[in-house]
C-alpha positions in Angstrom: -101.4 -123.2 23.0 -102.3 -122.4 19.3 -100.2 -124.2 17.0 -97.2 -122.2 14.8 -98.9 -122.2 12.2 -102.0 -120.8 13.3 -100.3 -118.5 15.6 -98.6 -117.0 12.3 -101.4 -116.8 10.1 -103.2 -114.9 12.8 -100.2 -112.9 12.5 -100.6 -112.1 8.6 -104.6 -111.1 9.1 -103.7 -108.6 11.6 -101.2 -107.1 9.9 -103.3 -106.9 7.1 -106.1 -105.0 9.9 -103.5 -103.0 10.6 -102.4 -101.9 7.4 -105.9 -101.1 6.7 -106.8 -98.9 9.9 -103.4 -97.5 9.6 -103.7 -96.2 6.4 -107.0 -94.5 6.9 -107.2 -93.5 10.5 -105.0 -90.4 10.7 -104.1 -88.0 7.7 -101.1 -86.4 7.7 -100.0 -82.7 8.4 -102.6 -83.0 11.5 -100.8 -81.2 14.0 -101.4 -81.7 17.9 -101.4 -79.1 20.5 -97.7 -78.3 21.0 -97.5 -78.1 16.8 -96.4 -81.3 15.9 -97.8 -83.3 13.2 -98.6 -87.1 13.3 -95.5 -89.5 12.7 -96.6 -92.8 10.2 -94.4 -94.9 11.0 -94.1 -98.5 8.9 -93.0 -101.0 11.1 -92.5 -104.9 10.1 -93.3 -107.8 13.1 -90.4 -107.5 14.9 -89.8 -108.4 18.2 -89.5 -104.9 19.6 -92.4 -103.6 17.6 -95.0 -105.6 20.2 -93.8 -103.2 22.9 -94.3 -100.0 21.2 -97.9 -100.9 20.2 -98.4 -102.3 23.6 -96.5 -99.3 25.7 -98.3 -96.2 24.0 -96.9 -94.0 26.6 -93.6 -94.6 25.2 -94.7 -91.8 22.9 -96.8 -90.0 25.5 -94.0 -88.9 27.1 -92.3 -87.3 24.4 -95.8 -85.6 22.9 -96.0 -87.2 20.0 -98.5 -89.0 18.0 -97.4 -91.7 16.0 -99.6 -94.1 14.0 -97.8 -97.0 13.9 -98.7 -99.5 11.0 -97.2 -103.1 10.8 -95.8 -104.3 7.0 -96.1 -108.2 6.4 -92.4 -107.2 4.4 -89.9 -104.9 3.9 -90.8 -104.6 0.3 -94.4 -103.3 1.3 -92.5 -101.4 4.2 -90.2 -99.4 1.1 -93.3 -99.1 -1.3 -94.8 -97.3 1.0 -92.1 -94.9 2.2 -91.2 -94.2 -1.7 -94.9 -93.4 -2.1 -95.5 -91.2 0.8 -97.9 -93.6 2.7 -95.2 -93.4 5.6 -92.5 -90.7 6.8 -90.5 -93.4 8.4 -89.9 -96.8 8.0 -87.6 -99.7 9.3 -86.0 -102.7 7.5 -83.3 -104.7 7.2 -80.4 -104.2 5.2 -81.2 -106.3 2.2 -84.2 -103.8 2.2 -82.3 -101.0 2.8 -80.1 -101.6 0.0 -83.4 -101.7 -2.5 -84.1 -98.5 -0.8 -81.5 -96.4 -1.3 -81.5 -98.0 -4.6 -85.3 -97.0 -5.6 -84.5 -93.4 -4.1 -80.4 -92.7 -4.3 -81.6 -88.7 -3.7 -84.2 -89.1 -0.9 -83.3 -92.2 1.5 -81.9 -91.0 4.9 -80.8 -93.7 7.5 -82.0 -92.0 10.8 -81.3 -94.6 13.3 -80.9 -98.4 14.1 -83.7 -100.5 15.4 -81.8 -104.1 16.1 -78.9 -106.1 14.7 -76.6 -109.4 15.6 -78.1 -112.5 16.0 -81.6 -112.0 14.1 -81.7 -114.9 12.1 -81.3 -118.5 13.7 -81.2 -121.9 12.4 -83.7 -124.7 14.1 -82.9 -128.2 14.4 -85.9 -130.4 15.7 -85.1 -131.2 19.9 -84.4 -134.4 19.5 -81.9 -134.3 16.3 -78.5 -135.0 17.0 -77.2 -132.4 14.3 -73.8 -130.3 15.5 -73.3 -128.2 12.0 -74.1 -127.8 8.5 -72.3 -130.2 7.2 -74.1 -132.7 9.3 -76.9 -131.4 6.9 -75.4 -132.0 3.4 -77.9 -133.4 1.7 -80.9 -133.2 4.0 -84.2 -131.3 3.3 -83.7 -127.6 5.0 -85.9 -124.3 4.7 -85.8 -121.1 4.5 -87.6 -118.2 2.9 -86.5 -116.9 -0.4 -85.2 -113.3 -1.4 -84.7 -112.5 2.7 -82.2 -111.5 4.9 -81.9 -115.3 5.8 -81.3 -116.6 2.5 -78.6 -113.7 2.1 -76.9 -114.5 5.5 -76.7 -118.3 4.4 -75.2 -117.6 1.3 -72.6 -115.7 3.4 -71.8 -117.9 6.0 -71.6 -120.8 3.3 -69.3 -118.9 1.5 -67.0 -118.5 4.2 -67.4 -122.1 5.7 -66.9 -123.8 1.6 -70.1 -124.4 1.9 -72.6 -124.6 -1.6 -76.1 -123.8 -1.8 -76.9 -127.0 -3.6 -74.7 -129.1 -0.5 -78.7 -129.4 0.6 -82.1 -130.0 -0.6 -83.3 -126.4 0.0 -87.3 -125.9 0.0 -88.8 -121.9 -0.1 -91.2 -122.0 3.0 -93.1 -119.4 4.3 -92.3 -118.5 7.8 -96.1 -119.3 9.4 -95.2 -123.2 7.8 -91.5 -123.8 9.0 -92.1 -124.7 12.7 -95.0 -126.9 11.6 -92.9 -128.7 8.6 -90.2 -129.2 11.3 -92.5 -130.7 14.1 -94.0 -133.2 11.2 -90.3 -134.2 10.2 -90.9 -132.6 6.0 -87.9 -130.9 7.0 -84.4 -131.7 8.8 -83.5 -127.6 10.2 -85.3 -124.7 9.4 -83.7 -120.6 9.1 -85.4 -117.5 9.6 -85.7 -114.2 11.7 -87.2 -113.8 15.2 -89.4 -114.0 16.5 -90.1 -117.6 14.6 -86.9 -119.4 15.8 -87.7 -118.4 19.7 -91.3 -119.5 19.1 -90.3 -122.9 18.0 -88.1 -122.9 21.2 -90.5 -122.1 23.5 -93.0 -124.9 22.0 -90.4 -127.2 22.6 -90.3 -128.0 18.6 -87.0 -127.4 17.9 -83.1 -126.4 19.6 -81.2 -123.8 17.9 -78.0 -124.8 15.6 -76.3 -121.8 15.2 -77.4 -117.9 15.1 -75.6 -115.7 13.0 -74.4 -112.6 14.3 -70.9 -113.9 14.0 -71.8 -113.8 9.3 -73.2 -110.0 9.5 -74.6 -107.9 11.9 -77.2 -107.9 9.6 -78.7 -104.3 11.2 -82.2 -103.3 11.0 -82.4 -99.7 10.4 -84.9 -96.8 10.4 -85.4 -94.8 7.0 -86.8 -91.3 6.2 -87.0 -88.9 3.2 -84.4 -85.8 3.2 -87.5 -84.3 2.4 -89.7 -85.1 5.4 -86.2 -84.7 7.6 -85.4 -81.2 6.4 -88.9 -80.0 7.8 -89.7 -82.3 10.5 -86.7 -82.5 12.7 -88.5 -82.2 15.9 -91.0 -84.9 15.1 -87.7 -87.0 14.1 -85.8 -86.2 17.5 -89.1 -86.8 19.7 -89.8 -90.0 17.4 -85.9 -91.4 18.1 -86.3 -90.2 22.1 -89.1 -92.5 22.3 -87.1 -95.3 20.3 -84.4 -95.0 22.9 -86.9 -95.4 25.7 -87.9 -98.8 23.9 -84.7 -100.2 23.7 -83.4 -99.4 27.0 -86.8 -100.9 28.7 -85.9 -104.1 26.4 -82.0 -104.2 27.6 -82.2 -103.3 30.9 -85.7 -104.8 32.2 -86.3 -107.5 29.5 -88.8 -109.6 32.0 -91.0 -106.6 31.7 -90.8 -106.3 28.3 -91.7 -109.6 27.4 -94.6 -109.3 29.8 -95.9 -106.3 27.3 -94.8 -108.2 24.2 -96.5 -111.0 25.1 -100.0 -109.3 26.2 -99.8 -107.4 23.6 -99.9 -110.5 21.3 -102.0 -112.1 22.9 -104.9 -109.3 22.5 -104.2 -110.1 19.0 -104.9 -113.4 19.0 -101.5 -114.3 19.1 -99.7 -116.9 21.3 -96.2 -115.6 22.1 -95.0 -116.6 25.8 -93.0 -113.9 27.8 -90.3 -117.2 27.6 -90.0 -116.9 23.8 -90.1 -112.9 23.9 -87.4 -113.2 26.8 -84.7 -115.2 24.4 -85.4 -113.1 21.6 -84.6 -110.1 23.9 -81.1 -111.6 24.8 -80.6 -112.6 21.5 -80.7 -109.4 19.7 -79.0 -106.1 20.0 -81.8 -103.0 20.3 -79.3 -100.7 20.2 -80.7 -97.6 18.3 -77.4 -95.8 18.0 -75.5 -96.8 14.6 -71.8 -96.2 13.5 -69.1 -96.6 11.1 -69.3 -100.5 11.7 -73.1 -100.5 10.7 -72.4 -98.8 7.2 -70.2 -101.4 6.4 -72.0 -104.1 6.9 -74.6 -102.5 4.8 -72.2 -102.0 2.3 -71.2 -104.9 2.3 -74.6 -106.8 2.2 -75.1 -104.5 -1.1 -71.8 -105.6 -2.1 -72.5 -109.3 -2.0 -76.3 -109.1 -3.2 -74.1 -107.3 -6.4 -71.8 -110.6 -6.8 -74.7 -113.0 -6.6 -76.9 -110.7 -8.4 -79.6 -110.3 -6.3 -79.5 -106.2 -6.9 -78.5 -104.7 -10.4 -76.2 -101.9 -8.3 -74.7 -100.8 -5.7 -75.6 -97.7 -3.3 -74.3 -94.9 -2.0 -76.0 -94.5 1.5 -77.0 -91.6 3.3 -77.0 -91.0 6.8 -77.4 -88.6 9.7 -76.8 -88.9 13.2 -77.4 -85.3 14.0 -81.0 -86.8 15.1 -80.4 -89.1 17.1 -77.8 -87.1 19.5 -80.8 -84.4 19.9 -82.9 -87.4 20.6 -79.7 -88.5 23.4 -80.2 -84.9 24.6 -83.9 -84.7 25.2 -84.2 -87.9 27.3 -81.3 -86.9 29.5 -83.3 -83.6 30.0 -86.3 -85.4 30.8 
């Protein structure tokens, strides 16, 4: 088995390919044979993103084309929604918040692509380590100006924790398993799949996960502009979403089979095993509510107090979408 490391920075040149092919490979207004023009979708390496790109029938079935393009950030991911590189986009809501906050007239939430437990602090196997404050003063990681580093500062808030309680280095995900294993570091903290990785090597035992902090949701993004003349491409697009997510809930084994293959004709070494937790871990729910606002809001809120953002959003959303999108797959 390839190494964390290796297996990550695999993961950074084919996104990278990726980017490349999916920026080139499809212009858009192309229309197919029932009228409907090509989706670009910016997606980010999640978990559930493995599936789509490795069940293309998911969109088959719905008679869409979608060219599905995977962002090494969320920052990329905006940039290129703002710019018109993509029609719709995903990220979390950090990046959501510097969203709506580069385009207060244009950002639409459409949907929800994952939320609860997302981010997870690893301990190594064999370290005896219970909670955080076992960890004052030790060496810890995480990745700076992410979701991870914002859902810490939460969770230390409530607990009366401080930042500077520990020695905190800024690691870049592909490097955290690997400066775990080699004892540079006492815990590490970052999304999935990472943390389920480590697992599955046998490097490292969880802590704690964090779904308790924030919900910390994940949602999909368009432009009022591309919504107000695309709505069938936005139902079919959010059909197919559902389809996703109910094969990951209800039948994760053969998700992770997909996941993993899919990887793995990649170059990249994810066992079914690690795909499997993540899919238990995290909610894939695509449906979003009241709840999921707020904890936007109040991400946005608390990014404002520790000034991570210099205001705070108004957010736009629309669930008309999505409850065509319920329609068409119970008429299919």
């Amino acid at each position: 088995m390839k190494s964390i490391s290796g297996i990550l920075v695999l993961t950074g040149l084919i996104i990278a390919l990726l980017f490349i092919t999916g920026c080139t490979s499809t212009q858009t207004g192309n229309e197919n044979s029932e009228g409907l023009t090509t989706i670009r979708y910016g997606g980010q390496l999640y978990p559930g993103e493995f599936v789509l790109a490795g069940d293309p029938s998911i969109w088959d079935k719905y008679g869409i084309e979608v060219e599905h393009t995977l962002f090494s950030s969320g920052a990329e991911n905006n940039e290129a929604l703002v710019a018109g590189v993509v029609d719709i986009n995903c990220g979390s809501d950090t990046k959501t918040v510097s969203l709506f906050n580069a385009i207060p007239d244009e950002a639409l939430i459409i949907g929800k692509l994952q939320s609860g437990n997302r981010y997870t602090t690893i301990i190594r196997k064999d370290a005896e380590y219970t909670s955080w404050e076992d960890l004052k003063g030790k060496t810890v990681a995480t990745r700076f100006g992410t979701g991870a580093e914002l859902v810490l500062r939460m969770y230390y808030e409530e607990e009366g924790l401080s930042w500077d309680d520990f020695n905190y280095v800024n690691l870049k995900i592909e490097d955290m398993a690997a400066a775990l294993e080699q004892g540079q570091i006492e815990a590490f903290t970052a999304w999935e799949p990472t943390p389920a990785i480590a697992e599955a090597m046998g490097i490292g035992k969880v802590l704690r996960t964090y779904g308790d902090v924030s919900s910390v949701p994940v949602c999909l993004h368009t432009t009022k502009s591309y919504a107000a003349t695309h709505e069938d491409e936005i139902v079919r697009f959010l059909a197919a979403q559902l389809d996703k997510a109910d094969l990951i809930t209800n039948n994760p084994e053969e998700a992770a089979y997909i996941a993993s293959k899919t990887a793995a004709e990649r170059g990249i070494d994810i066992s079914p095993e690690a795909f499997i937790t993540v899919f238990n871990r995290i909610d894939f729910s695509i449906d979003f509510d009241e709840d999921t606002i707020n904890d936007i809001e109040e991400a946005a809120a608390f990014l404002y107090e520790q000034d991570k953002t210099q205001s705070i959003p108004s957010l736009s959303y629309d669930k008309s979408y999505l409850e065509k999108a319920i329609a068409l797959r119970a008429s299919k």
